[in-house]
MDAnalysis code that builds the backbone (N, CA, C; Angstrom):
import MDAnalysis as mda
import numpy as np

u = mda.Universe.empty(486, n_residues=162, atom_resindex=np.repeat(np.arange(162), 3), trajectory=True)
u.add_TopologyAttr("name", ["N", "CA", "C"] * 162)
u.add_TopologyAttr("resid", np.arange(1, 163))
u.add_TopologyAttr("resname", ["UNK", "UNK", "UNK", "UNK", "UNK", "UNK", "UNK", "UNK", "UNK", "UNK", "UNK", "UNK", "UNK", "UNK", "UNK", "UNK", "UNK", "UNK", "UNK", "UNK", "UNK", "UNK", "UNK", "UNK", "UNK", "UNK", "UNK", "UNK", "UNK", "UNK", "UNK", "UNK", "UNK", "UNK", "UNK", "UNK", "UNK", "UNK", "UNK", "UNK", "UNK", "UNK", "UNK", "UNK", "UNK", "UNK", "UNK", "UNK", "UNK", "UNK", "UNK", "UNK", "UNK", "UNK", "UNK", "UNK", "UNK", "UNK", "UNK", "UNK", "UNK", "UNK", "UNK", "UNK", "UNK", "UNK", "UNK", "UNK", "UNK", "UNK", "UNK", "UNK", "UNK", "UNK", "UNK", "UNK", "UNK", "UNK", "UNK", "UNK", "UNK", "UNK", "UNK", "UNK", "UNK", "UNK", "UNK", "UNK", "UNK", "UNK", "UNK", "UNK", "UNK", "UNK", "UNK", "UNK", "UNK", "UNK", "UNK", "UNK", "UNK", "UNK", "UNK", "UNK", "UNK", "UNK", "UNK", "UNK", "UNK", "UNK", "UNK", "UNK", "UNK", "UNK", "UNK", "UNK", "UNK", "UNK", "UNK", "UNK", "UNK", "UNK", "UNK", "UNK", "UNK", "UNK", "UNK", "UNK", "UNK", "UNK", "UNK", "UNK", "UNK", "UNK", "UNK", "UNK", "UNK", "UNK", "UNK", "UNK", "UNK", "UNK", "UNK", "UNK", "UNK", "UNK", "UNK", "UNK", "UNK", "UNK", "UNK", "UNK", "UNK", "UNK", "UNK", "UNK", "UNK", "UNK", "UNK", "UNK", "UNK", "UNK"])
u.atoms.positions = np.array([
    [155.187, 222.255, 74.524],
    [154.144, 223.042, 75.165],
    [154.781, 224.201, 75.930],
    [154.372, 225.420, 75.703],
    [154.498, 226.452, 76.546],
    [154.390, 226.107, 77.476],
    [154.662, 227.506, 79.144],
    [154.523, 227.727, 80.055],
    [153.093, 227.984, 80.196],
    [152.643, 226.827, 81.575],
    [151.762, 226.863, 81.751],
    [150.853, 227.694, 82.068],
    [149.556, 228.291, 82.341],
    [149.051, 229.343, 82.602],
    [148.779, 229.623, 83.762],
    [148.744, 228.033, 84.474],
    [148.756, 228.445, 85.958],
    [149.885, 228.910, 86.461],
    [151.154, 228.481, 85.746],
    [152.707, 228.790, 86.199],
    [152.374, 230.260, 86.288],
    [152.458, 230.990, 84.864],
    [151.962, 232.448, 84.670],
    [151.380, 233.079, 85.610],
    [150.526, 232.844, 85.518],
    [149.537, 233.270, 86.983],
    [150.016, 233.823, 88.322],
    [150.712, 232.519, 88.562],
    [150.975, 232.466, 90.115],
    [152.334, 233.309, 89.802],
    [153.442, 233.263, 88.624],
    [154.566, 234.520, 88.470],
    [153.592, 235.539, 88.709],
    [152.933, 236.169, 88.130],
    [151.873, 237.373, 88.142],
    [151.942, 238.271, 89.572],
    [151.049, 236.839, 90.062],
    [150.611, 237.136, 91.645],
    [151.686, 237.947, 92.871],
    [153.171, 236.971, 92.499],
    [154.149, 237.677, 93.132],
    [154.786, 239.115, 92.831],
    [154.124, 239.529, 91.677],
    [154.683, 240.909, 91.432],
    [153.657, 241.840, 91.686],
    [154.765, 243.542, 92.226],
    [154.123, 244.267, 92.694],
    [154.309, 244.377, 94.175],
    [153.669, 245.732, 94.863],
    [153.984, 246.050, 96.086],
    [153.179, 245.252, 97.297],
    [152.076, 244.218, 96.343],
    [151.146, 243.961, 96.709],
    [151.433, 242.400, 96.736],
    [152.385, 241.674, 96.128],
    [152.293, 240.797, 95.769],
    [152.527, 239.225, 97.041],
    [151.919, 238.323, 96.446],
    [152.335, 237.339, 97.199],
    [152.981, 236.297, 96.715],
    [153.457, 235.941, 97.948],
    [154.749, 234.545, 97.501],
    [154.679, 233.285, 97.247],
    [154.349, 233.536, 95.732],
    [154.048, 232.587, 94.973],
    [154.799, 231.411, 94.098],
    [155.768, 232.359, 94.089],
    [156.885, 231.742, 92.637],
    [157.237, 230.136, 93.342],
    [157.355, 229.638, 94.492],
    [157.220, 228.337, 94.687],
    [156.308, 227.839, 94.268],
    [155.023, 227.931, 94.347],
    [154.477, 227.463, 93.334],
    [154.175, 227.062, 92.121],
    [154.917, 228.303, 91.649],
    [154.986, 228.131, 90.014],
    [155.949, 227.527, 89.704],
    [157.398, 227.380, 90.573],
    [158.076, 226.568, 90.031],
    [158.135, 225.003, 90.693],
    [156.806, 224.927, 91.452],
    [156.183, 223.375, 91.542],
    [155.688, 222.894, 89.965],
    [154.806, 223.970, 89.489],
    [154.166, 224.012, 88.384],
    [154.947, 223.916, 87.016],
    [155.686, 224.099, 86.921],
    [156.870, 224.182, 85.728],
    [157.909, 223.233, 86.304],
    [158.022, 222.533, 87.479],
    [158.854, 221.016, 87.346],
    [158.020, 220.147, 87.049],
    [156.661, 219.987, 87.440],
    [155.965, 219.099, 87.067],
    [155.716, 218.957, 85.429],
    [155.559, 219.577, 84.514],
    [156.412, 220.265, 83.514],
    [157.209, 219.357, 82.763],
    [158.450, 220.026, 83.417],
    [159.565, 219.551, 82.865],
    [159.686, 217.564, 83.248],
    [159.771, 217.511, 84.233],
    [159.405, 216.097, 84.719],
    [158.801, 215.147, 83.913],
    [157.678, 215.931, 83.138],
    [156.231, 214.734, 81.978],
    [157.182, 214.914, 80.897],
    [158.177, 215.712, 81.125],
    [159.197, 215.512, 79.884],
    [158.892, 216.669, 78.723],
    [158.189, 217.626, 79.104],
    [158.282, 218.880, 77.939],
    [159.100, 219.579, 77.901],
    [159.470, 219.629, 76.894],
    [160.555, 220.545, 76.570],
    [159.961, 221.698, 75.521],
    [160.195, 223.169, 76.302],
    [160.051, 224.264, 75.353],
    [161.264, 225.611, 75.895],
    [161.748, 226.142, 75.218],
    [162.696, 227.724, 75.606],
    [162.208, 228.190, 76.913],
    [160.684, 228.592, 76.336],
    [160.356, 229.583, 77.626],
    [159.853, 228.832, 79.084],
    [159.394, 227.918, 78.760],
    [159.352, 226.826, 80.176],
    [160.570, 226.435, 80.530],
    [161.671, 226.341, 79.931],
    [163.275, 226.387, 80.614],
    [163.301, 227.617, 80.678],
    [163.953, 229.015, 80.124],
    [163.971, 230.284, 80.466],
    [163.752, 230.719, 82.096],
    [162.041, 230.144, 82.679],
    [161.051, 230.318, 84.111],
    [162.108, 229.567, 84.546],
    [162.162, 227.978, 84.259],
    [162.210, 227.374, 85.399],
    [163.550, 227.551, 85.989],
    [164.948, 227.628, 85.157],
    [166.066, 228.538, 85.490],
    [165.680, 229.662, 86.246],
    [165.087, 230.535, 86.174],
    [165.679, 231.581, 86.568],
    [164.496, 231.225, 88.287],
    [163.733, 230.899, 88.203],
    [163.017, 230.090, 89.558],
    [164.351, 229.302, 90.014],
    [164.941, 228.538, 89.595],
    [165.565, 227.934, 90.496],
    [166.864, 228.170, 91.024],
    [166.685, 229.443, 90.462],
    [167.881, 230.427, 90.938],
    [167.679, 231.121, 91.964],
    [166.352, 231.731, 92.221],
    [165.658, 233.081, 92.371],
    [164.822, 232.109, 93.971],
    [164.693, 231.234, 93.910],
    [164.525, 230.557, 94.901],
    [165.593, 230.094, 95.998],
    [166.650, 230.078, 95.667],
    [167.764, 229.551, 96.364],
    [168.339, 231.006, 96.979],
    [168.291, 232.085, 96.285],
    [169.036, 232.954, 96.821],
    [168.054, 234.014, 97.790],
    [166.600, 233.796, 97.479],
    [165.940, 234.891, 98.405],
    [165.052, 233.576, 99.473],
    [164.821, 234.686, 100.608],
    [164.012, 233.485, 101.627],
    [162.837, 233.403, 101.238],
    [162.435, 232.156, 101.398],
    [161.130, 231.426, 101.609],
    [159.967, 232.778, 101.992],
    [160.162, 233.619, 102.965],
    [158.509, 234.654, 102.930],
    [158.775, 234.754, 101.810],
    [159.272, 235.424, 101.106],
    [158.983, 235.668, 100.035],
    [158.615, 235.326, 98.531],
    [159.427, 234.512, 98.761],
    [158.894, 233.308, 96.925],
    [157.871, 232.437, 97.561],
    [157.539, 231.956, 98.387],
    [156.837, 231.042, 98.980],
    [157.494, 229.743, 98.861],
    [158.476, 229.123, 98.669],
    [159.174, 227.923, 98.666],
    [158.705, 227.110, 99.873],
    [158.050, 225.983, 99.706],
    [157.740, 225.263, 101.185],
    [158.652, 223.801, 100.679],
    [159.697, 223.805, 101.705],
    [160.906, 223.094, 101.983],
    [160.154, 222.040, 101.797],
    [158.827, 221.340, 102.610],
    [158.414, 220.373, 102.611],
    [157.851, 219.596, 101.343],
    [157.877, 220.240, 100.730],
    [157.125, 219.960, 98.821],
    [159.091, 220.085, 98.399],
    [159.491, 220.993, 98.048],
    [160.710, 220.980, 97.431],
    [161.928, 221.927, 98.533],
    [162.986, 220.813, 98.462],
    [164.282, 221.286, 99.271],
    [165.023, 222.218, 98.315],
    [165.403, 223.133, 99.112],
    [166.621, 224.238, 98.578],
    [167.434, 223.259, 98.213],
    [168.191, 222.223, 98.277],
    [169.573, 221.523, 98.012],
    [168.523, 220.575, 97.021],
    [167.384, 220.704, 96.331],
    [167.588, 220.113, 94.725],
    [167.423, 221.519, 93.617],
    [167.388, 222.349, 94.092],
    [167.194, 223.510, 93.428],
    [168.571, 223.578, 92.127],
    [169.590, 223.408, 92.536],
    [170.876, 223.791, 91.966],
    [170.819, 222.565, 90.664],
    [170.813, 221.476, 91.269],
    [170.575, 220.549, 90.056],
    [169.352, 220.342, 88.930],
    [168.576, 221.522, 89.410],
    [167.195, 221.651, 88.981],
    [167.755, 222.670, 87.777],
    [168.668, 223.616, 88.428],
    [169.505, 224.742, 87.611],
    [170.133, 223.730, 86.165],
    [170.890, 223.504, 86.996],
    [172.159, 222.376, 86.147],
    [171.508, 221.568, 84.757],
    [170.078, 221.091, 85.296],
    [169.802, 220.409, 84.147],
    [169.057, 221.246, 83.091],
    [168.303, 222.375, 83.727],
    [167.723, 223.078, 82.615],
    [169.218, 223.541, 81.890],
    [169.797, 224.074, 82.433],
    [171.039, 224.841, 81.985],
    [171.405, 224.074, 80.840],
    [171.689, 222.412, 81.153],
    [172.254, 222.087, 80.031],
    [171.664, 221.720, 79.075],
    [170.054, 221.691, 78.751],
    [169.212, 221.759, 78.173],
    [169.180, 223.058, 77.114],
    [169.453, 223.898, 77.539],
    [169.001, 224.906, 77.528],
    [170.057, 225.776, 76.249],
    [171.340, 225.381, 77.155],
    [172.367, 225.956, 76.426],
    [173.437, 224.617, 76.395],
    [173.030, 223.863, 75.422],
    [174.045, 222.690, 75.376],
    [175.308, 223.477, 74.424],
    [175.871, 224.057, 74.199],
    [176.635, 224.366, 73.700],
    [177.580, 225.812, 74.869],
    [176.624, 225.626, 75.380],
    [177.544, 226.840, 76.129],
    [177.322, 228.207, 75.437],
    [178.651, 228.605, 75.767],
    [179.341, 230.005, 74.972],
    [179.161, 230.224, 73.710],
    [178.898, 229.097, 73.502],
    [179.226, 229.040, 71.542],
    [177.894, 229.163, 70.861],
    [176.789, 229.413, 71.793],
    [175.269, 229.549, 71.645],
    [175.365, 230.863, 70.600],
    [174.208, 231.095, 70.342],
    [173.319, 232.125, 69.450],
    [172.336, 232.812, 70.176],
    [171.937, 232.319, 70.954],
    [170.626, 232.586, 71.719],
    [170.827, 233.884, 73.108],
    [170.977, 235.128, 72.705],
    [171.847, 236.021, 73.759],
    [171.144, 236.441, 74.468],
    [169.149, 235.762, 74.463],
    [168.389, 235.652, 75.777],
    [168.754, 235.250, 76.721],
    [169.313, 233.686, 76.584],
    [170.104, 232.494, 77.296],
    [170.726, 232.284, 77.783],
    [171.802, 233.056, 76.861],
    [173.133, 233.649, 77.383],
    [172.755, 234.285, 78.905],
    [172.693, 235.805, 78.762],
    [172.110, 236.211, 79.386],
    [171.006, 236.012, 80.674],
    [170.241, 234.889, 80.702],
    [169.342, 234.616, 81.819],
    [170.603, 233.746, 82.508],
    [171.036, 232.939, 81.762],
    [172.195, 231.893, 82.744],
    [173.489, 232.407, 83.486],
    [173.813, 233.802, 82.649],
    [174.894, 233.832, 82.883],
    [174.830, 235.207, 83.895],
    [174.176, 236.196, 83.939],
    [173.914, 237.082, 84.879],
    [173.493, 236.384, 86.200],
    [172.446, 235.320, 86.697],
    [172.692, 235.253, 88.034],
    [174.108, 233.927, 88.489],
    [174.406, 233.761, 87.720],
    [175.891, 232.916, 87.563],
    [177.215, 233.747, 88.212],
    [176.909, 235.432, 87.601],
    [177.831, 236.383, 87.738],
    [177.704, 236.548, 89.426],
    [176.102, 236.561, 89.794],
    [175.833, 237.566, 91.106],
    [176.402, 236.064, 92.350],
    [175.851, 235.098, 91.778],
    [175.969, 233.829, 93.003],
    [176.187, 232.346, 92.554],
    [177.697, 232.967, 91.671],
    [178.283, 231.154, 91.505],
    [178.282, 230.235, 92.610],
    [177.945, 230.061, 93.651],
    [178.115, 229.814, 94.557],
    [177.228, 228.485, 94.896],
    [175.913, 229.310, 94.907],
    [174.688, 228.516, 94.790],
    [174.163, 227.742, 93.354],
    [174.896, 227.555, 92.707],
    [175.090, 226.944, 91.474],
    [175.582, 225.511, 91.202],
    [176.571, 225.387, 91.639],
    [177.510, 224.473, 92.390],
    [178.646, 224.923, 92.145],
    [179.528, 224.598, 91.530],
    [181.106, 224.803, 91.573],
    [181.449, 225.967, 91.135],
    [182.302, 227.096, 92.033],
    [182.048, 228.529, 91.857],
    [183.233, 228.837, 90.905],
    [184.026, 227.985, 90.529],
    [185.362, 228.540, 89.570],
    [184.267, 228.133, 88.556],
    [183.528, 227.608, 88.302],
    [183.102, 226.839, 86.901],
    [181.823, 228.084, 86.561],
    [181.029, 227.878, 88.070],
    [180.133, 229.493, 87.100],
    [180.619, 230.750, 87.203],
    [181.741, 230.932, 87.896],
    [182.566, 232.333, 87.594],
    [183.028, 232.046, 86.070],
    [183.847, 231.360, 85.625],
    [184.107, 230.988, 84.026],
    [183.362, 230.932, 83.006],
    [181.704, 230.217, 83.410],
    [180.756, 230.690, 82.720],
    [179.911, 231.579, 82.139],
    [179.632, 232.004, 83.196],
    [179.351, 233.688, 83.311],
    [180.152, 234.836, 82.921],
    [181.282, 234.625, 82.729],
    [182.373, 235.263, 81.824],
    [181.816, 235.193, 80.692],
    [182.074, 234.118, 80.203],
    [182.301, 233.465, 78.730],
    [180.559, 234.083, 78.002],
    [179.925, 233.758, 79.115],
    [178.155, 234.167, 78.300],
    [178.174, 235.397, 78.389],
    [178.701, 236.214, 78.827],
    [178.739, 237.696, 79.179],
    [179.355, 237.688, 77.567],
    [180.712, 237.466, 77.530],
    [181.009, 238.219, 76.257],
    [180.690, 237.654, 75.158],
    [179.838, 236.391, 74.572],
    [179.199, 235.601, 74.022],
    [178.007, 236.780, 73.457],
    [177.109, 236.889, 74.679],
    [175.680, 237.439, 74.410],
    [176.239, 238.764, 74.226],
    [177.820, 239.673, 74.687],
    [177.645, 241.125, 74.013],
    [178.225, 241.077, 72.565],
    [178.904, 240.073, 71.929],
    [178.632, 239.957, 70.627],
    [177.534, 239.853, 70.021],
    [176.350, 239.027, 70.545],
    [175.311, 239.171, 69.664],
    [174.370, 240.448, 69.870],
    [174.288, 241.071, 71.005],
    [174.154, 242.187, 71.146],
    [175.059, 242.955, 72.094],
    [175.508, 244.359, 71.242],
    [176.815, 244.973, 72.063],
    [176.462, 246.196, 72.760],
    [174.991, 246.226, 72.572],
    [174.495, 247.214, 73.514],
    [174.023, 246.921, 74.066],
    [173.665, 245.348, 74.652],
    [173.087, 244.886, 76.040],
    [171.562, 244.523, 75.295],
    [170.838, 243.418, 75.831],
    [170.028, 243.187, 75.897],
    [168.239, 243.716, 76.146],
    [167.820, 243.810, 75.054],
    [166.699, 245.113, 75.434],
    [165.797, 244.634, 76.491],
    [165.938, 245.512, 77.199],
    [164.359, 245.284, 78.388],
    [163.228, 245.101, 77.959],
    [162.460, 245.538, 76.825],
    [161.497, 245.550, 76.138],
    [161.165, 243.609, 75.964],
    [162.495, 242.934, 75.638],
    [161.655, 241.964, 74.717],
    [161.173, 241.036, 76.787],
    [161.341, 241.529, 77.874],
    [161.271, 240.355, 79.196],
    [159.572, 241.156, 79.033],
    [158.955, 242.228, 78.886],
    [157.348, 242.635, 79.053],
    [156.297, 241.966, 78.817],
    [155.714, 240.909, 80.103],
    [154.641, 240.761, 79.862],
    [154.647, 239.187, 80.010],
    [156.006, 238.730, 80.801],
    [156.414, 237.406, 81.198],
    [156.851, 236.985, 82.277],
    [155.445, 237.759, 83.161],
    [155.688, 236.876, 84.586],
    [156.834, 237.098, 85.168],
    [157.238, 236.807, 86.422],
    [157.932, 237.393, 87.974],
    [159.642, 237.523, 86.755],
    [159.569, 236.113, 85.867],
    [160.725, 236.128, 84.713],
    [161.203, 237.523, 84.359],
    [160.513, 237.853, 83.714],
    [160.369, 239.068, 82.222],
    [160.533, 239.478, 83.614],
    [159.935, 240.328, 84.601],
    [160.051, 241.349, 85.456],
    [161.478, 241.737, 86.124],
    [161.891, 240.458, 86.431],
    [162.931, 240.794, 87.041],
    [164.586, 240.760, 86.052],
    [164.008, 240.204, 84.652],
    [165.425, 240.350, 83.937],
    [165.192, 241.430, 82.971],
    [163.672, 242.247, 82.765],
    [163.860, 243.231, 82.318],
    [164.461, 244.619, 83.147],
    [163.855, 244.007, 84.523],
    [164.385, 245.758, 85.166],
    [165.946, 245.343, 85.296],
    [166.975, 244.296, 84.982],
    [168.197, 244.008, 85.103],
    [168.915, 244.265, 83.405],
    [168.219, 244.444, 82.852],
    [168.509, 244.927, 81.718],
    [168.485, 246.120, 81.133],
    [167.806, 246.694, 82.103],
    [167.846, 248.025, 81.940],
    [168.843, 249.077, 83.123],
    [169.778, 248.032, 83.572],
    [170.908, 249.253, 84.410],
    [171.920, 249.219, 83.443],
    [172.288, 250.272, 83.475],
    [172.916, 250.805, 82.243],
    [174.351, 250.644, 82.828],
    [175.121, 249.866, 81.345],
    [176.519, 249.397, 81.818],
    [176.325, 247.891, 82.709],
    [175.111, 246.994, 83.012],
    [175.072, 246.073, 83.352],
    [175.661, 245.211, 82.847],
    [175.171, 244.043, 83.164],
    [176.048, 242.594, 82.565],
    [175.752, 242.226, 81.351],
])
């Protein structure tokens, strides 16, 4: 099963100058999700990059309420989509994947867990995904996919990026 529509939604809501801080929600909405045990790309794709995108910006803003979900399960929340996601690592095909895992890997191994391991990773998917594409990843294909698509298309479009 796809990403849910309420997940969608509430990504939606947070974008824009206008927007509110929602994406805790949605990534209440997409663990509950993953949890009943669905497995699909783009419902891992969200919930990665939520549980990235949650750990590194404050609470006004994504709306994360500590009391529903703690920052310190976020990383293992990472970890397992990750290995879901890209069980093969480097050696993947998938240079969406590449790419969503391995760019905020680059910005904050840190919050990941072990920072020699996603500094090494994030290497390795970097030059992984510019073999499968060597001109970088088009911004075009993130349009029209929630707080996701928004924020890894406008990261795909700095030129000379990751």
């Amino acid at each position: 099963m796809p990403i849910s529509e309420e997940a969608m939604q509430l990504e939606i809501q947070s974008l824009g100058a206008n927007g509110a801080p929602t994406l805790g929600a949605a990534f209440e909405v997409l663990c509950d999700q993953w949890r009943a045990g669905e497995r699909d790309r783009e419902l891992a794709l969200h919930l990665l990059f939520l549980a990235w995108y949650l750990n590194v910006e404050p609470a006004h803003l994504t709306g994360l309420d500590e009391t529903r979900v703690s920052s310190k399960e976020l990383p293992g929340i990472f970890n397992e989509v990750h290995d879901w996601l890209l069980p093969d690592g480097a050696a993947s095909s998938d240079a969406e994947a590449l790419y969503a895992a391995g760019l905020p890997a680059r910005m904050f191994p840190w919050v990941l867990g072990d920072h020699e391991v996603w500094t090494a990773r994030s290497e390795s998917y970097r030059l992984r995904y510019r073999e499968l594409a060597p001109d970088g990843i088009a911004g075009s294909i993130f349009e029209g996919r929630g707080a996701y698509g928004e924020y890894y298309g406008q990261q795909a479009r700095v030129a000379g990026g990751y």
